[in-house]
Every structure is written in C-alpha cells, then in structure tokens.
C-alpha positions as CSV (number, residue, x, y, z in Angstrom):
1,X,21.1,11.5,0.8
2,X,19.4,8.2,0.6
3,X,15.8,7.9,-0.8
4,X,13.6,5.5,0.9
5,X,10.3,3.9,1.6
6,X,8.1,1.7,4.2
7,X,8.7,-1.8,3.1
8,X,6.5,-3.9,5.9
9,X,5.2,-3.6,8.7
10,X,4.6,-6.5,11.0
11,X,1.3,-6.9,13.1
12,X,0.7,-9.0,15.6
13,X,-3.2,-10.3,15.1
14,X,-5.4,-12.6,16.8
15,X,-7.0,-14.0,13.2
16,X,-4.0,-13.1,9.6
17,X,-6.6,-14.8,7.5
18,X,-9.7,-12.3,8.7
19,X,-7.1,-9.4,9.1
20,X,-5.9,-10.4,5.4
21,X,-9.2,-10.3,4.1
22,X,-10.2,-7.1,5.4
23,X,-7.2,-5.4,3.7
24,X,-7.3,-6.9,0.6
25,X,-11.1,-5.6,-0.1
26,X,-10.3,-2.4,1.6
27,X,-6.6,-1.5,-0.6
28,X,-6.9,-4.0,-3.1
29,X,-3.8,-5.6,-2.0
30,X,-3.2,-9.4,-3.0
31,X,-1.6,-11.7,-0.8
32,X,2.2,-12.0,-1.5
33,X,2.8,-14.9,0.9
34,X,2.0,-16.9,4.0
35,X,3.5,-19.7,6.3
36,X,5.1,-20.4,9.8
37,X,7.2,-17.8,11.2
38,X,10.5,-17.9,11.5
39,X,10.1,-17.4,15.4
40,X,7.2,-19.8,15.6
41,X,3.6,-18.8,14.5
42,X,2.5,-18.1,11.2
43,X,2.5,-15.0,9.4
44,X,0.1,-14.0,6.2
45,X,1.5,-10.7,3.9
46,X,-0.5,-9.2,2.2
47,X,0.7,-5.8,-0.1
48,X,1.5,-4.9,-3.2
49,X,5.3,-5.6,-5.0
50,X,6.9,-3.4,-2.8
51,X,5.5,-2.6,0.2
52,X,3.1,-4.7,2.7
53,X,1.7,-5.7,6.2
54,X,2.7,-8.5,7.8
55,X,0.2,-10.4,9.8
56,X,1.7,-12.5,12.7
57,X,0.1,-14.4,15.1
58,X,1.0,-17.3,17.9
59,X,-0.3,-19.0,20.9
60,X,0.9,-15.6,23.0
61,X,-1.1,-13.1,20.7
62,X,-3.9,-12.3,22.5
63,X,-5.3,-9.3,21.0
64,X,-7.1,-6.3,22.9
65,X,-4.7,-3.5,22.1
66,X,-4.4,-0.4,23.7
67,X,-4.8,2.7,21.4
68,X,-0.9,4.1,21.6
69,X,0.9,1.4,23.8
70,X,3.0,1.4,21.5
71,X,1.5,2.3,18.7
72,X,-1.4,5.1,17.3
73,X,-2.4,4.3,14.2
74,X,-1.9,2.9,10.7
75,X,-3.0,4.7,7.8
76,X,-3.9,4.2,4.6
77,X,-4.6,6.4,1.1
78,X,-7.9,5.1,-1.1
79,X,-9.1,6.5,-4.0
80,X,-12.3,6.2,-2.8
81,X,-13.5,7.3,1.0
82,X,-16.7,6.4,0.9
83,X,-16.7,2.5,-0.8
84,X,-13.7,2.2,1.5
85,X,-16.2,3.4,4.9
86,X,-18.7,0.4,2.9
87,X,-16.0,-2.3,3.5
88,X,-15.1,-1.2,6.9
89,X,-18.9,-1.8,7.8
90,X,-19.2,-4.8,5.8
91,X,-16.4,-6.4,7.7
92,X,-18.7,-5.8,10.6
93,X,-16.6,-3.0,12.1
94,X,-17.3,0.7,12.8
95,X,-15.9,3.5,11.4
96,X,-15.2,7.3,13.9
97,X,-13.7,10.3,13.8
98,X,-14.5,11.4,10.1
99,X,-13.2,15.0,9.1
100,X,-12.0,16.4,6.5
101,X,-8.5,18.8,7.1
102,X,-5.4,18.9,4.4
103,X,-4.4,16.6,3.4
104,X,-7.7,15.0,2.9
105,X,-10.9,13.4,4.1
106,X,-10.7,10.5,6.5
107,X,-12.0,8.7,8.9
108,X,-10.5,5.3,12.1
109,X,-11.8,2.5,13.0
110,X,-10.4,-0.4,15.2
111,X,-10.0,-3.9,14.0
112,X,-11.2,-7.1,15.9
113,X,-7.9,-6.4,18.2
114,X,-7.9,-3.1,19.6
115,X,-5.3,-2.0,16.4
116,X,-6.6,1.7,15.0
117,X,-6.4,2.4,11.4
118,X,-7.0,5.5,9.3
119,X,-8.2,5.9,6.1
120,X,-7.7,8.9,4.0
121,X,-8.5,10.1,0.3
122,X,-6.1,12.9,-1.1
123,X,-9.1,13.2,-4.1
C-alpha cells in the first residue's frame, strides 16, 4: 500500500504577502517561492522542503469566506500554544474556541478573509 503525505495546499487570499507573513512567524516556515500564476495572478508559497501552502490571489479573489463552503478548517501543530496564540494577536487577529481534548490543546481563529485555522500542540 502506498505511503503518503499532504504536499500543498492552495489558498485563495485577498493579500499572499500578509497571509505569508503571518505563517511564517506562526510555523516558522520560509518562503520557498513566489511569482504569477500559471492561470493568471500571483501565488506566494510558503512551507518547509516538503510540504507547503500556496497563497493565490487575482482580480476575482475577493475574500469574505464562509466557515465550511467548502472548506472548515486548516490546522496546524506548534511546539508551543501559547507564543503561537501571541502571534495570532500580534497579527492583529483573534484567537476562539480554546480547549484542550486528545490529541492536544488548541485553539481557531479566522484570517483577514473569512479562512478558519486551528492550532494545536501535541506537548
């Protein structure tokens, strides 16, 4: 049986470089590239070697997501739940629903277009 992984996943965004920022001091990513898209528009992807988001945008992305049309949520592990909450808040955005079941502690927020992320610590 085959082994495998999430390789990328590609958001539309109103604002890569802001959404690029925000991961990259929440996950410590680095950016692995950016330029116009292949479709028109320009994409920003930020990750690590093997795995990363994609951040599209183009004159039609307008932003103002609807939690679950299509999609819930993206989540993400940190080592760290709390510094990770600080970052959130420092990008000027507000973290909810913190609990703590198994796997782990966590906690959502929404970014600047309606797109919900989770962030959970295992430690």
């Amino acid at each position: 049986m085959p082994i495998g992984r999430l390789e990328h996943a590609n958001l539309s965004v109103t604002d890569p470089e802001r959404s690029a920022a925000l991961l990259k001091d929440l996950l410590g990513w680095k950016e692995r590239w950016r330029g116009e898209s292949m479709m028109g528009g320009r994409s920003v992807h930020v990750g690590e070697a093997h795995d990363y988001i994609a951040l599209y945008t183009g004159d039609h992305v307008k932003g103002e997501y609807a939690k679950g049309n299509p999609l819930n949520h993206v989540a993400f592990t940190v080592d760290d739940l709390d510094a990770a909450e600080k970052v959130v808040a420092f990008h000027g955005l507000k973290p909810f629903g913190h609990d703590d079941y198994e796997p782990g502690r966590r906690f959502y927020f929404f970014d600047w277009d309606g797109i919900e992320f989770e962030v959970v610590s295992y430690e």
